[in-house]
N, C-alpha and C positions, 0 to 999 in steps of 0.2 A: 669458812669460805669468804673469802674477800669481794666486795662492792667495785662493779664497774661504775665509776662515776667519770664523766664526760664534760668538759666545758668548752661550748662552743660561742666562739667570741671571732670578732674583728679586730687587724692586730692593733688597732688603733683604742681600742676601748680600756679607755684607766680603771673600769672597777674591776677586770678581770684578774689581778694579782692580789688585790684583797678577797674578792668570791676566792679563789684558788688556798687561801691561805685561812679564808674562815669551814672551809671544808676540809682540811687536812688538823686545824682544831679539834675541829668537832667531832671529827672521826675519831682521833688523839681522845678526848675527855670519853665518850662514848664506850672505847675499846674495839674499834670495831674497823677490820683490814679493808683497806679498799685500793684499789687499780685504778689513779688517776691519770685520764688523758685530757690532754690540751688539744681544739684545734682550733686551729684556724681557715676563716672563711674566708675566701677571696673573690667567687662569683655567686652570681645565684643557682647555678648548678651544684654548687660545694652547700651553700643553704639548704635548700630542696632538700637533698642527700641528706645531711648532718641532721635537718628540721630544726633551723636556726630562726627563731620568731624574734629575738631581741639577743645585745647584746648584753653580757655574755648570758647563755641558755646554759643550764645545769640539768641533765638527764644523769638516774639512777637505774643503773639497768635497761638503757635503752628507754627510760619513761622519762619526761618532764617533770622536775619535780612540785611544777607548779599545777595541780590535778585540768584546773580549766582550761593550758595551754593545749593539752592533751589533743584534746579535736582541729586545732588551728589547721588549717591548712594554707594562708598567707605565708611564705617564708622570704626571706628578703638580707638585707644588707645592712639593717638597721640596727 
């Protein structure tokens, strides 16, 4: 069963092709399928929705996969 991973970024944000490219690594050394999506944020309606706290945010399954992001409720443009 393959991994929903998610990268939610502004299109303007330069680390997002390196995160994107160190997750299709790692997944690659791991062994391990995953269903990557890109999106992008363009208001803070699309933030809210996605739960975009920084750019780029990496959700595994719908989770943060930073555990203390978790709770944030701030979401933003940032």
């Amino acid at each position: 069963m393959a991994l929903n991973v998610r990268v939610v970024h502004l299109d303007s944000c330069s680390a997002t092709p390196k995160t994107i490219s160190l997750i299709k690594e790692t997944a690659r050394q791991m062994g391990v399928e995953i269903r990557l999506e890109s999106v992008v944020v363009r208001n803070d309606e699309e933030a809210r929705r996605f739960r975009h706290i920084g750019s780029p945010t990496v959700q595994v399954n719908g989770l943060d996969i930073e555990p203390d992001a978790r709770g944030i409720e701030q979401f933003g443009l940032s």
